[in-house]
Every structure is written in C-alpha cells, then in structure tokens.
C-alpha positions as CSV (number, residue, x, y, z in Angstrom):
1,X,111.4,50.7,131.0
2,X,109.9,53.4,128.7
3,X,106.8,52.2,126.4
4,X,108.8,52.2,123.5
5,X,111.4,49.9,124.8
6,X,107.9,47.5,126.5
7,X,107.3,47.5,122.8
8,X,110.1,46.5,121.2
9,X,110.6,44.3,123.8
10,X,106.9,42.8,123.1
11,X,107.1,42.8,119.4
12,X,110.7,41.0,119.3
13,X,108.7,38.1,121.2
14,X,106.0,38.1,119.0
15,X,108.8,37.7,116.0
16,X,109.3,40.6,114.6
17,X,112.2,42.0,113.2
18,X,114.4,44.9,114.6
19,X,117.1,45.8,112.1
20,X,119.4,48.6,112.1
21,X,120.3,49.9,108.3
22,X,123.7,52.1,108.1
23,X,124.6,53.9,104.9
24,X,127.8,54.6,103.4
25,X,128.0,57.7,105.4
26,X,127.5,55.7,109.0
27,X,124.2,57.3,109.5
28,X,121.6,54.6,111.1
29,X,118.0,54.3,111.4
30,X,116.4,51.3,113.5
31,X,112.9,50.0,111.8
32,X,111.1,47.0,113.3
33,X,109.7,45.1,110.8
34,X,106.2,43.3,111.4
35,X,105.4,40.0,110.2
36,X,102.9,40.9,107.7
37,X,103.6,43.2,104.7
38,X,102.8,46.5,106.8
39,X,105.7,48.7,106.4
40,X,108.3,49.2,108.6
41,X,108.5,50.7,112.5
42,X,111.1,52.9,113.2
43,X,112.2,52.6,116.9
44,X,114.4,55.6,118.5
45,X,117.7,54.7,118.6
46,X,117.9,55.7,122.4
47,X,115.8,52.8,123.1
48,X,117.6,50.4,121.2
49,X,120.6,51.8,122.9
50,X,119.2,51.4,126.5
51,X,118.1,47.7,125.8
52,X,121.2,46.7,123.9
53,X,123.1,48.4,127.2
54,X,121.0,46.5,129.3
55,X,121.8,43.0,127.8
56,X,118.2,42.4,126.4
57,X,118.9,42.5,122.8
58,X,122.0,42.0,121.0
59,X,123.4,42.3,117.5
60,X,124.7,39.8,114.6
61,X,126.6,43.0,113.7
62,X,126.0,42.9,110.0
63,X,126.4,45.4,107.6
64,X,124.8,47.0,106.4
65,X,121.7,45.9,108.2
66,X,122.1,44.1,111.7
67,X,119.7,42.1,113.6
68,X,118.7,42.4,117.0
69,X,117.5,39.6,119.0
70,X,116.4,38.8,122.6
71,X,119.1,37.4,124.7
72,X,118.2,35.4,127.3
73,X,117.9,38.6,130.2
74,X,115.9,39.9,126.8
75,X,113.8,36.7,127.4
76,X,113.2,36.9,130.8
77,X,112.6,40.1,130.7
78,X,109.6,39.7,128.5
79,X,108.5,36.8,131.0
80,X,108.2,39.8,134.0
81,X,106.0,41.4,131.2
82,X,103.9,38.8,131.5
83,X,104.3,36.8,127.9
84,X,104.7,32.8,128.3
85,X,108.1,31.4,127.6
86,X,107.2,28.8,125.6
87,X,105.7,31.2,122.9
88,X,109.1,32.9,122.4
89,X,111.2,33.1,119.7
90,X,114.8,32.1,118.9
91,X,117.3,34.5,121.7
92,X,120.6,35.8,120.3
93,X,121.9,32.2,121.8
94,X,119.4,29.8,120.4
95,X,116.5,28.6,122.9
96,X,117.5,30.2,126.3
97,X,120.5,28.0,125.6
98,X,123.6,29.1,127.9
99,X,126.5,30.4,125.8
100,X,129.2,28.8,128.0
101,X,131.1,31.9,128.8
C-alpha cells in the first residue's frame, strides 16, 4: 500500500470525504474533503483506482460528484493499520453489516 492510499485510507476513517467531481466533458478530479473548513485534498486518481480495485472503497456512483466509502475489507483494512474499529465510520454497507450477496 503506497502512502497516499495509507492516507486515504486513514482519513476515510477519521470521516472525511473522498469525492470524485466529473464535468460535462468526463474529465475527473478526486478531492478529499476534511472535516473542518480547510479546502480540499486532491488524491491521485491511481490511488483511488488501486483501492476501489482492491474492494476497500466503493462508490454511490453519483453524478456529478460520487462518494467513496470504506467497505468492509476497506474497514479491516484500516484495523491492520492499527485504528480501533469501534471509532470507524459508516462502510459503503452500513456498520460492517454483511450485504447478503
């Protein structure tokens, strides 16, 4: 895992936003929003792309602007990181909730 996916990773658990704004013309840009009013992240979108291939985030595949969220490998993936559970945020499921597929 590259730093800037450790981080993304991280900063999804602490509840910050990772969104993925497309224009008209299909280009994308990945921000990460922080809690407070500090301005926007943005994230590479090769590291999006390698967690999102790896199961650890996931999309609500809006437009223009979709959400990424931890999914439940996203959550224990944070765990091996060393971040408690319990502190976590909502997964892409709900609460580490199994989707029944």
């Amino acid at each position: 895992m590259t730093p800037t996916q450790r981080h993304v990773l991280l900063s999804l658990a602490a509840g910050w936003t990772l969104k993925v704004h497309r224009t008209l013309d299909g280009d994308k840009q990945y921000l990460l929003h922080p809690l407070d009013d500090a301005p926007a992240r943005d994230v590479s979108p090769g590291a999006v792309e390698a967690l999102r291939s790896e199961g650890l985030v996931d999309s609500n595949k809006k437009f223009p602007a979709a959400t990424y969220l931890l999914t439940d490998k996203g959550r224990e993936a944070v765990v091996a990181l060393g971040e408690d559970a319990g502190d976590l945020p909502l997964t892409a499921w709900g609460w580490g909730e199994e989707t029944g597929d």
